[in-house]
C-alpha positions as CSV (number, residue, x, y, z in Angstrom):
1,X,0.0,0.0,0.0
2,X,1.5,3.3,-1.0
3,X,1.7,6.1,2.2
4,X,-0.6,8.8,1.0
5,X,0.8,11.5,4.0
6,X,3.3,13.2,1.7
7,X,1.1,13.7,-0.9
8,X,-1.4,15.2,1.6
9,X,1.3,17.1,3.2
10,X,2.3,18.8,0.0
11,X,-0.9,19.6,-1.0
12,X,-2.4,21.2,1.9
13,X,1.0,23.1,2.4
14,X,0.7,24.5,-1.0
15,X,-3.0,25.4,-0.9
16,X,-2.3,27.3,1.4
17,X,1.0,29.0,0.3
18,X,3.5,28.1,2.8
19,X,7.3,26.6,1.6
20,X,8.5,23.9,3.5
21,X,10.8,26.2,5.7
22,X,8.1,28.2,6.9
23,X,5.9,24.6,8.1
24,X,9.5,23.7,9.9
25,X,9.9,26.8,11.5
26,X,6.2,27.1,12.4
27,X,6.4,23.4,13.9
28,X,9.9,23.6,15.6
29,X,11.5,20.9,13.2
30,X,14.5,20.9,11.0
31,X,13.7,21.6,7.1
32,X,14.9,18.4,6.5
33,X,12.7,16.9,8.9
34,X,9.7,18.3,7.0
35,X,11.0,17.6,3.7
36,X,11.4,13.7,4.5
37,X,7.7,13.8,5.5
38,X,6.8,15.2,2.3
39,X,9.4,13.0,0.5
40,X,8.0,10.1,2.4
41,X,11.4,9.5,4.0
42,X,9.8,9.4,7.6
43,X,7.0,9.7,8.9
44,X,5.9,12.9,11.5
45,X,5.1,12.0,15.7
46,X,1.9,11.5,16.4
47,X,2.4,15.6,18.0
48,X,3.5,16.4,15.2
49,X,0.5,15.0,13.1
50,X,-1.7,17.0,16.0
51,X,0.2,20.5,15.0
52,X,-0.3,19.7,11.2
53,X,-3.9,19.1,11.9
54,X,-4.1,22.7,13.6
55,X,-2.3,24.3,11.1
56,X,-3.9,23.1,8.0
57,X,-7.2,23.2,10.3
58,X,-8.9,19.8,9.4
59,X,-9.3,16.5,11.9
60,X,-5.9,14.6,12.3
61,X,-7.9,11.7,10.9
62,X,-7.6,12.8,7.5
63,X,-4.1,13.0,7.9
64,X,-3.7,9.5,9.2
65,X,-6.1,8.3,7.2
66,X,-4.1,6.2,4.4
67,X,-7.8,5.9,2.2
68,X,-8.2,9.4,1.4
Protein backbone atom coordinates (compact mmCIF):
# COMPACT_ATOMS: atom_id res chain seq x y z
CA UNK A 1 0.00 0.00 0.00
CA UNK A 2 1.50 3.34 -1.03
CA UNK A 3 1.67 6.11 2.16
CA UNK A 4 -0.59 8.80 0.99
CA UNK A 5 0.79 11.49 3.96
CA UNK A 6 3.27 13.20 1.73
CA UNK A 7 1.13 13.75 -0.90
CA UNK A 8 -1.37 15.23 1.59
CA UNK A 9 1.34 17.13 3.25
CA UNK A 10 2.26 18.78 0.04
CA UNK A 11 -0.90 19.57 -1.03
CA UNK A 12 -2.40 21.23 1.93
CA UNK A 13 1.01 23.05 2.41
CA UNK A 14 0.71 24.55 -1.04
CA UNK A 15 -3.01 25.41 -0.92
CA UNK A 16 -2.31 27.33 1.37
CA UNK A 17 1.02 29.01 0.27
CA UNK A 18 3.53 28.07 2.82
CA UNK A 19 7.32 26.57 1.60
CA UNK A 20 8.55 23.91 3.47
CA UNK A 21 10.75 26.22 5.73
CA UNK A 22 8.11 28.24 6.93
CA UNK A 23 5.95 24.60 8.11
CA UNK A 24 9.53 23.75 9.93
CA UNK A 25 9.93 26.75 11.48
CA UNK A 26 6.21 27.07 12.39
CA UNK A 27 6.35 23.35 13.88
CA UNK A 28 9.87 23.65 15.63
CA UNK A 29 11.48 20.94 13.25
CA UNK A 30 14.50 20.93 11.01
CA UNK A 31 13.66 21.58 7.10
CA UNK A 32 14.93 18.35 6.55
CA UNK A 33 12.69 16.90 8.90
CA UNK A 34 9.67 18.28 6.98
CA UNK A 35 11.05 17.64 3.75
CA UNK A 36 11.43 13.72 4.54
CA UNK A 37 7.71 13.78 5.49
CA UNK A 38 6.83 15.21 2.32
CA UNK A 39 9.39 13.04 0.54
CA UNK A 40 8.01 10.06 2.37
CA UNK A 41 11.41 9.46 4.00
CA UNK A 42 9.83 9.37 7.57
CA UNK A 43 6.99 9.67 8.88
CA UNK A 44 5.92 12.88 11.51
CA UNK A 45 5.13 11.96 15.67
CA UNK A 46 1.91 11.53 16.40
CA UNK A 47 2.38 15.61 18.00
CA UNK A 48 3.54 16.40 15.22
CA UNK A 49 0.47 15.05 13.06
CA UNK A 50 -1.66 16.95 16.02
CA UNK A 51 0.22 20.47 15.03
CA UNK A 52 -0.26 19.65 11.17
CA UNK A 53 -3.94 19.14 11.93
CA UNK A 54 -4.06 22.69 13.58
CA UNK A 55 -2.25 24.27 11.14
CA UNK A 56 -3.93 23.07 8.03
CA UNK A 57 -7.22 23.19 10.34
CA UNK A 58 -8.90 19.75 9.40
CA UNK A 59 -9.30 16.46 11.93
CA UNK A 60 -5.95 14.64 12.34
CA UNK A 61 -7.87 11.65 10.91
CA UNK A 62 -7.62 12.84 7.47
CA UNK A 63 -4.13 12.98 7.89
CA UNK A 64 -3.71 9.52 9.18
CA UNK A 65 -6.08 8.34 7.18
CA UNK A 66 -4.12 6.24 4.36
CA UNK A 67 -7.83 5.85 2.25
CA UNK A 68 -8.25 9.43 1.44
Amino acid sequence: MINKLPNKLTMLRKSLGYTQGDLASRLDVAIKDYMNWENGNSIPSFAHLQKLSILFNIPIELLMDNKK
